[in-house]
C-alpha positions as CSV (number, residue, x, y, z in Angstrom):
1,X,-36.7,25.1,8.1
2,X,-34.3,22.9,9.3
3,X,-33.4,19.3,9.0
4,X,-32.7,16.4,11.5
5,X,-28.8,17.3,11.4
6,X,-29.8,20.8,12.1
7,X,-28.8,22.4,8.5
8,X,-31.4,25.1,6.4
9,X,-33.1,22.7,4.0
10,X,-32.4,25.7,1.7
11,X,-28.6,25.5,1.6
12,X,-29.2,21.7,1.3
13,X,-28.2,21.7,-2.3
14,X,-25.1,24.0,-1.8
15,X,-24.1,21.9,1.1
16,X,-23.7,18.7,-1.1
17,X,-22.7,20.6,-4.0
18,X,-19.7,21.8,-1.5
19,X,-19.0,17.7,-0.7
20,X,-18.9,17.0,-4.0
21,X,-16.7,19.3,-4.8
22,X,-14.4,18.7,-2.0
23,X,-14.4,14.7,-2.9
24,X,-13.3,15.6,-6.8
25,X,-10.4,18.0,-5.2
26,X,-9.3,14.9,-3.1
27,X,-9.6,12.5,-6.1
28,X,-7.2,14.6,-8.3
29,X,-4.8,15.5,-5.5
30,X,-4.6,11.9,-5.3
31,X,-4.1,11.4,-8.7
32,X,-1.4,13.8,-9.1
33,X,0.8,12.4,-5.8
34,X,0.4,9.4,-8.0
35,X,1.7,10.3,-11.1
36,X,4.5,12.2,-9.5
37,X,5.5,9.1,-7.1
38,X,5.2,6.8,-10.4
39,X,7.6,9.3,-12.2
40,X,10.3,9.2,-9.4
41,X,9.9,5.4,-9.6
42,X,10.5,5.7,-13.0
43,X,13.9,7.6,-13.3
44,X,14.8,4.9,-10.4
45,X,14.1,2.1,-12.9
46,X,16.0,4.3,-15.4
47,X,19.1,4.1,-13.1
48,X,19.1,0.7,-12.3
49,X,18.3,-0.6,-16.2
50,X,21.3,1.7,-17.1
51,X,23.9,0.0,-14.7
52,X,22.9,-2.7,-15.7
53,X,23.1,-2.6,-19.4
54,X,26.5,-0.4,-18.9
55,X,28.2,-3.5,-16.2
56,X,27.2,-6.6,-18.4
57,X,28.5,-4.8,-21.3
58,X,31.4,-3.8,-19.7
59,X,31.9,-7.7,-18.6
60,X,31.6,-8.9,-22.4
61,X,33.7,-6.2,-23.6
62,X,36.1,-4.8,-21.0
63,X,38.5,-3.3,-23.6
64,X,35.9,-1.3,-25.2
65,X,34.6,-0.1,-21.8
66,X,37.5,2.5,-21.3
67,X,38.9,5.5,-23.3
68,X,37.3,7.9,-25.9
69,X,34.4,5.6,-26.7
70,X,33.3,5.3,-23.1
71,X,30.8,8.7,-23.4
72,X,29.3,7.3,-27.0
73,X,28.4,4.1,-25.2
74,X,26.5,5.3,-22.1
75,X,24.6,7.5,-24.8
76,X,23.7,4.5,-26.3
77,X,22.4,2.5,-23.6
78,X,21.0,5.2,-21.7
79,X,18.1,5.2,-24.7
80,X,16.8,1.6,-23.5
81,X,17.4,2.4,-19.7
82,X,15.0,5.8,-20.4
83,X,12.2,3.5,-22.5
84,X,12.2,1.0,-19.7
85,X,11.9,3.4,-17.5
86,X,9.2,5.5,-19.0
87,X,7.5,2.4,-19.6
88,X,7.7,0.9,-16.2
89,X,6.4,5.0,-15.0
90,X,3.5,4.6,-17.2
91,X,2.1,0.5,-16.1
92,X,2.3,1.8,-12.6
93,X,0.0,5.2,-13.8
94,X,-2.5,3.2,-15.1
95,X,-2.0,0.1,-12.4
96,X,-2.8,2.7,-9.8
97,X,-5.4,4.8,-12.1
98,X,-8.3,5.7,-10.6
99,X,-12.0,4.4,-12.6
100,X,-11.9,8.4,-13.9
101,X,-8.5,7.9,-15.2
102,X,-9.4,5.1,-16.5
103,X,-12.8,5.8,-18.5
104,X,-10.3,8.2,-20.6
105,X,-8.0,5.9,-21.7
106,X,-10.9,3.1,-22.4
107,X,-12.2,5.9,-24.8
108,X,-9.1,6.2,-26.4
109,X,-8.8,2.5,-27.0
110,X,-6.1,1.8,-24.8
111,X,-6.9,-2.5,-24.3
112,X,-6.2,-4.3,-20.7
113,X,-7.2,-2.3,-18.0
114,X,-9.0,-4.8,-16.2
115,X,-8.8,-5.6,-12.3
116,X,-6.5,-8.7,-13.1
117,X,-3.9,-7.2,-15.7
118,X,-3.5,-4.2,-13.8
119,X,-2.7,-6.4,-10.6
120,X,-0.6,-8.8,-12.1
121,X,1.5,-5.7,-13.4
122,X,1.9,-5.0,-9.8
123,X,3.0,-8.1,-8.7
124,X,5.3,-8.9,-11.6
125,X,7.0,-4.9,-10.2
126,X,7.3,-5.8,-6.3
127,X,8.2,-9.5,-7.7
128,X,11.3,-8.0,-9.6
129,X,11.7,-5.7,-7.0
130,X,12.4,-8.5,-4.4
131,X,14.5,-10.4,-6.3
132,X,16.9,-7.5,-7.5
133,X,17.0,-6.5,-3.5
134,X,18.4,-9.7,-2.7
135,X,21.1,-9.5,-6.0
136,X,22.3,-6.4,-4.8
137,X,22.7,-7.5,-1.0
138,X,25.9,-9.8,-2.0
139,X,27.0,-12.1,0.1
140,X,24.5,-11.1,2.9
141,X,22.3,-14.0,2.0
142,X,24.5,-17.0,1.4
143,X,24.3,-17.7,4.9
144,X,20.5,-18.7,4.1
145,X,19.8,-22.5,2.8
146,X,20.0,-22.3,-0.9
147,X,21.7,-19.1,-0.8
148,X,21.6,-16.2,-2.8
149,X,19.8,-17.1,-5.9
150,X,17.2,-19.5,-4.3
151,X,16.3,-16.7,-1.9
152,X,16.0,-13.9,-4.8
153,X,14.0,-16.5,-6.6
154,X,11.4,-17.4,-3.3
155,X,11.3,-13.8,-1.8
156,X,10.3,-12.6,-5.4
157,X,8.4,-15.4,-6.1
158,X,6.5,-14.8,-2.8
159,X,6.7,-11.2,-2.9
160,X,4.9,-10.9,-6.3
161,X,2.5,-13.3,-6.0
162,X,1.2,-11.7,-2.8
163,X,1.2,-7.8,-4.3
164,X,-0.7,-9.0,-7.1
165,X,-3.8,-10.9,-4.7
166,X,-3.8,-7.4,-2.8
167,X,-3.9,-5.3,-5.3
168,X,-6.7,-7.1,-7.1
169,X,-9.2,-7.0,-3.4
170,X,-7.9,-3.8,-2.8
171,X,-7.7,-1.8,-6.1
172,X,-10.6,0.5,-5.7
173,X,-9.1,1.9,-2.9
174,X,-7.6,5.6,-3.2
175,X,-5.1,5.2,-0.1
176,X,-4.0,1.8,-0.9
177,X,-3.2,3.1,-4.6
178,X,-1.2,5.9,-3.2
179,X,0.6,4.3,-0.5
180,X,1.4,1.4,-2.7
181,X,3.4,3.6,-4.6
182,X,4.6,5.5,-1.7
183,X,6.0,2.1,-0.5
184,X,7.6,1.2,-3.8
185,X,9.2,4.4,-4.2
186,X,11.5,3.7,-1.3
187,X,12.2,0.0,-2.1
188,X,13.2,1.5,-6.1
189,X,15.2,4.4,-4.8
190,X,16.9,1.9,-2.8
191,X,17.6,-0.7,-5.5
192,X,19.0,2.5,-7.4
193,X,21.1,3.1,-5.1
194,X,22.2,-0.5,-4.5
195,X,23.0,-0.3,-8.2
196,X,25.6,2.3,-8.1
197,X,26.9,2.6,-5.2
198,X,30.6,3.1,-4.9
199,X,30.6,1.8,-1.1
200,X,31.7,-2.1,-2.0
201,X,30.3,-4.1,0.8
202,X,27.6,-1.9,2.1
203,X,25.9,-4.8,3.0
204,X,28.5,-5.7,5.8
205,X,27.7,-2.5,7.5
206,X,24.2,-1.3,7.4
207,X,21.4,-0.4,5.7
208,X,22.3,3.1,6.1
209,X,25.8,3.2,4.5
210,X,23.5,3.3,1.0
211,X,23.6,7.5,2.0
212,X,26.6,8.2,2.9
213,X,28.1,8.4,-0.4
214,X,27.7,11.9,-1.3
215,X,26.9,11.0,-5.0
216,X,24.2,10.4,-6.9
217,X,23.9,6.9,-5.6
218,X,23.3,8.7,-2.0
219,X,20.9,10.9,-3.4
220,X,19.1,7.9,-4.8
221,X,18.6,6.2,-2.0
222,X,18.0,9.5,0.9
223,X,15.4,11.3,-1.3
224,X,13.7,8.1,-1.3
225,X,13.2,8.0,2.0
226,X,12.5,11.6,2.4
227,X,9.9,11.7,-0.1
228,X,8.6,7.7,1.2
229,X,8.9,9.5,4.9
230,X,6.7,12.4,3.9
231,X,4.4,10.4,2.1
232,X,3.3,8.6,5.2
233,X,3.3,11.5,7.3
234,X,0.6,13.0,5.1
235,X,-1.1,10.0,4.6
236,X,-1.6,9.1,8.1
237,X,-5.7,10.5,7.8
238,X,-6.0,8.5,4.6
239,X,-4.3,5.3,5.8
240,X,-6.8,5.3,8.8
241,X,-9.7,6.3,7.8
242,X,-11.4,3.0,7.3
243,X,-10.8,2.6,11.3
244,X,-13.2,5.3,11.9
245,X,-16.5,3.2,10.4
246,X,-19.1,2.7,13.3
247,X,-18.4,-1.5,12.6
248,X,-14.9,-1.2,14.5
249,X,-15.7,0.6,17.5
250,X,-12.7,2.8,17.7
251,X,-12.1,3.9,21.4
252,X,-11.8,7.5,22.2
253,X,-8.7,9.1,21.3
254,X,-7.5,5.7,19.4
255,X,-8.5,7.3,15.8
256,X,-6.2,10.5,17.2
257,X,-3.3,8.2,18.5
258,X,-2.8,6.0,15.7
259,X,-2.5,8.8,13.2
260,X,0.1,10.2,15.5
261,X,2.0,7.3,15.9
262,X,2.3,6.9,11.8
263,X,2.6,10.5,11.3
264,X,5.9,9.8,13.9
265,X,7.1,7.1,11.7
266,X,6.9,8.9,8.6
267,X,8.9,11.8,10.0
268,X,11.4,9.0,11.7
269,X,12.3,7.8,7.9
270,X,12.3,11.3,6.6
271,X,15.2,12.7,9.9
272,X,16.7,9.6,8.9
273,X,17.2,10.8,5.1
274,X,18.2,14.3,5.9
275,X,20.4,13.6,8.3
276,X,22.9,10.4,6.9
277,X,24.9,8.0,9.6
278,X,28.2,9.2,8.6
279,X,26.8,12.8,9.9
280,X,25.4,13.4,12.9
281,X,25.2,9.7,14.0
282,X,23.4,10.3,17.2
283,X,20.4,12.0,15.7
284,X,19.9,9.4,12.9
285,X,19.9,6.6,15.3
286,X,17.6,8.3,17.1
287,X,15.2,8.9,14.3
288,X,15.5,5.3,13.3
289,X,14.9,4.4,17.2
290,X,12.3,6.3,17.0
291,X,10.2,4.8,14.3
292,X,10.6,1.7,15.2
293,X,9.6,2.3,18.6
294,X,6.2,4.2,16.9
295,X,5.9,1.1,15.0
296,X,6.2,-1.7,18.0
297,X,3.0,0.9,19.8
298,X,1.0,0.7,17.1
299,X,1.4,-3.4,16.8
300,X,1.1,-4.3,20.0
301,X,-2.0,-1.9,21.2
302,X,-3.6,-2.6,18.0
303,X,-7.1,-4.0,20.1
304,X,-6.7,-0.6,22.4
305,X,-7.3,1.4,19.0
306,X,-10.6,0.0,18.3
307,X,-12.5,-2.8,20.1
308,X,-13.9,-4.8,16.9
309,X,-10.7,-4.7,14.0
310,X,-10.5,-7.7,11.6
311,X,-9.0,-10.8,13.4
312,X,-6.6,-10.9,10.5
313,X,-4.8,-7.4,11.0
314,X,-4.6,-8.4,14.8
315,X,-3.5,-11.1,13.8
316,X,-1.0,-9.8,11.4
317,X,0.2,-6.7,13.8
318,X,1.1,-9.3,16.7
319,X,3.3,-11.7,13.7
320,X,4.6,-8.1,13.0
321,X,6.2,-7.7,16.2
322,X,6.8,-11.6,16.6
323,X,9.1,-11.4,13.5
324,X,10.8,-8.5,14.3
325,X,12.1,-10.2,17.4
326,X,13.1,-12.8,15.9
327,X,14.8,-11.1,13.8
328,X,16.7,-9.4,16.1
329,X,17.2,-12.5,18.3
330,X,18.8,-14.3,15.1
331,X,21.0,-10.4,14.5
332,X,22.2,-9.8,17.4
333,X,21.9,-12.6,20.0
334,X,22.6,-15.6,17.5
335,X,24.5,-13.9,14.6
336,X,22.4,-15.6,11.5
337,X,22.8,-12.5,9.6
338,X,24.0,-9.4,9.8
339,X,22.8,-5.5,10.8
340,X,21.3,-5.0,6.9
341,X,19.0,-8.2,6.9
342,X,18.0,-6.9,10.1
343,X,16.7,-3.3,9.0
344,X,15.7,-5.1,5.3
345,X,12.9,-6.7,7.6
346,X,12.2,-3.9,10.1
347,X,11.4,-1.9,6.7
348,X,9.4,-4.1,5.2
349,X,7.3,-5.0,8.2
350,X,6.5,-1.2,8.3
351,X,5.4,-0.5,4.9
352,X,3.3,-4.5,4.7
353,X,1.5,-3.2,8.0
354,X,0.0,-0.5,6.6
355,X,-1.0,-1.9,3.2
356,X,-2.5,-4.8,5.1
357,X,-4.1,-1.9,7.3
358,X,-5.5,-0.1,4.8
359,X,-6.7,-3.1,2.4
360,X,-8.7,-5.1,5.6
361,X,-10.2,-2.8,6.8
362,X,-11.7,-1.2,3.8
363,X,-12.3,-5.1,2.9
364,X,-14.3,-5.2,5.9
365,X,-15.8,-2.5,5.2
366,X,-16.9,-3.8,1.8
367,X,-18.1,-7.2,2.9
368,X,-20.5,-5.0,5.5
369,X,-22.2,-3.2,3.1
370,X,-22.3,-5.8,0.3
371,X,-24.6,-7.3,3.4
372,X,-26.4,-5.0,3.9
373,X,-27.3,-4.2,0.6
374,X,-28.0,-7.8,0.0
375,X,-30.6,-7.8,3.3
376,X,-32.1,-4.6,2.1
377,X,-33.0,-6.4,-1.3
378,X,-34.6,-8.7,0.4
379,X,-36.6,-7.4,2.6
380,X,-37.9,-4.6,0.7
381,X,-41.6,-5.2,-0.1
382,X,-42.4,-5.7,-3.5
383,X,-38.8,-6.5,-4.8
384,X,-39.4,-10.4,-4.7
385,X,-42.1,-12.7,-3.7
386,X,-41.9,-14.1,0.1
387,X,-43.5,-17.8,0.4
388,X,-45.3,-18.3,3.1
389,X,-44.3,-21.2,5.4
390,X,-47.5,-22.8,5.4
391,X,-47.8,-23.0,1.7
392,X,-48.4,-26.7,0.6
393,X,-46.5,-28.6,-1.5
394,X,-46.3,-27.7,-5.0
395,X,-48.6,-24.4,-4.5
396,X,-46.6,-21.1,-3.2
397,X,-48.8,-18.5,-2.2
398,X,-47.4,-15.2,-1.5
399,X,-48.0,-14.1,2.1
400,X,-50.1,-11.0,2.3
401,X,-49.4,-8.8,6.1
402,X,-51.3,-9.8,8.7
403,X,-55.1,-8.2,9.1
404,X,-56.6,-8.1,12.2
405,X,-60.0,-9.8,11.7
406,X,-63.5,-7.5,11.2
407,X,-65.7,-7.7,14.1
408,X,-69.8,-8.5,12.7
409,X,-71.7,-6.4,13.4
410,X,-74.3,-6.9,15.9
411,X,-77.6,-7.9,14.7
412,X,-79.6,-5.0,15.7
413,X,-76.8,-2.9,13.5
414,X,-76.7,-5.3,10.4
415,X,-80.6,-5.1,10.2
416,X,-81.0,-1.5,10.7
């Protein structure tokens, strides 16, 4: 026998037992891409904390910062750089934990892992993050009002604050968990690389003079966007799956093309690692042309994707593209800033669009079916009372269905 969807009832129960299967597989893949990303952040963090701790000491102490003792002290500050690190690694393992994950460490008495600690240790990371971005930028902010430490404090401020609302909606969410991290990786790696680098102004250049080092500082900052690259590359099914729900309406072939286009983008950022400015310049500025051109498609035909996507991530792709002009208006036609502002913002955008792609849609999504659900409650017969409208005051009836009226019988039928 055979179902409506045309399967043998009998293989029914293997059939599902398959799906399950498959949707466990997918849950610990994910898991594991996690940890590993949150590891990589967490030798980043390691590098940064370590320059740190190793230049202010070398500021309060500049005699004791050179000869024989030099070794002995990075030995002892590279203990606190691999704690922080190690520490920071393990917040963002159980911020990005999924309920399974979870239930293990509740057994073993491990306290706050609700919704809004977890989140507010994701904005208090994208928060620092922000901040340290614009501290290591120099001078390539003091043409802003305020400066350089009013505009580490407001885009950190900002920065943070919004990580942490998103990440509380949009927490149950296995691609916004992973990409989240995918994201940070690359913003880390590069803060890493800030950190170290022995290329003095950087800043004055581009973005891209971060890898051109040769040295670990380099390495920092091209495997980040290699492994950041990839990561959205294979993500692009994930990212947009949400897209796919019946509520949006995607057009034919708009599922197909917007996977291509971010599969194109991650594979940009990745050319653009391998291959270094100071190498073969032509092919990275291509790959960097490249992505943002994949990047200014999927923006601007965001309604030719799918007829019925949230206002607010139409919305949001069409500011995408409005700020990115603007901020080349203010680059290169004006001269506000310089070349690195410029490619800070054409990142960002990138990485924001597609949290903010995943998280509204499977918001949507949510709301739907929270409606539904709701709807199904109440009309389900036998679930809750219905009063009927013509109930007087003071005296609810419940309303019985409707029964058409019993004819009498005729007389000659009653008698007999």
């Amino acid at each position: 026998m055979a179902d409506r969807g045309g399967h043998d009832r009998r293989f029914t129960p293997a059939i599902r037992h398959l799906s399950v299967i498959r949707q466990r597989s997918v849950i610990r893949g994910g898991s594991l891409i996690r940890r590993a990303y949150a590891g990589l952040i967490a030798i980043a963090v390691a590098i940064v904390v370590f320059q740190e701790l190793t230049s202010s000491f070398a500021r309060v102490h500049p005699a004791g910062s050179e000869g024989a003792g030099m070794p002995v002290e990075y030995v002892v500050w590279a203990l606190p750089a691999l704690a922080l690190g190690a520490a920071a690694g393990a917040a963002l393992v159980v911020a990005s934990g999924s309920q399974a994950g979870l239930a293990v460490l509740v057994r073993l008495g491990v306290p706050g892992l609700g919704t809004s600690p977890r989140a507010r240790a994701n904005g208090l990371a994208w928060g620092g993050i922000g901040a340290l971005a614009v501290g290591f930028t120099g001078e390539a902010f003091e043409v802003l009002p305020g400066g350089q430490a009013v505009a580490a404090t407001v885009i950190g401020s900002l920065l943070g604050f919004g990580a942490f609302r998103l990440h509380r909606h949009a927490i149950d969410h296995e691609a916004y968990r992973t990409f989240n991290l995918v994201a940070m990786l690359l913003a880390v790696g590069s803060l890493a690389s800030m950190s170290i680098t022995p290329t003095g102004s950087w800043w004055t250049h581009n973005f891209s003079t971060l890898g051109t080092s040769d040295d670990i500082a380099a390495a920092c900052f091209n495997v980040a966007l290699i492994v950041s690259g990839a990561g959205m590359a294979g993500m692009s099914r994930g990212l947009t799956r949400a897209v796919a729900a019946p509520g949006f309406a995607a057009r034919r072939g708009g599922l197909a093309t917007m996977r291509v286009l971010i599969v194109t983008i991650g594979l940009s950022l990745t050319c653009v690692g391998m291959v270094p400015i100071d190498g073969a310049t032509d092919l990275h500025n291509a790959a960097a042309s490249a992505a943002a051109a994949a990047f200014a498609v999927l923006c601007l035909g965001v309604q030719l994707w799918a007829r019925r996507l949230p206002r607010a991530l139409v919305a949001g792709s069409y500011l995408s593209i409005a700020i990115e002009v603007i901020a080349l208006i203010a680059y290169d036609g004006i001269g506000v800033f310089n070349l690195t502002v410029f490619e800070i913002v054409a990142f960002a955008l990138v990485f924001v669009w597609l949290i903010a792609l995943v998280a509204i849609t499977h918001a949507s999504i949510d709301r739907t079916d929270a409606a539904s659900r709701r709807h199904l409650a109440r009309s389900r017969p036998g679930r809750r009372p219905v009063v009927a409208r013509h109930a007087s005051p003071g005296r609810e009836r419940l309303a019985s269905p409707r029964r058409r009226p019993t004819r009498e019988p005729p007389d000659a039928l009653r008698s007999g």
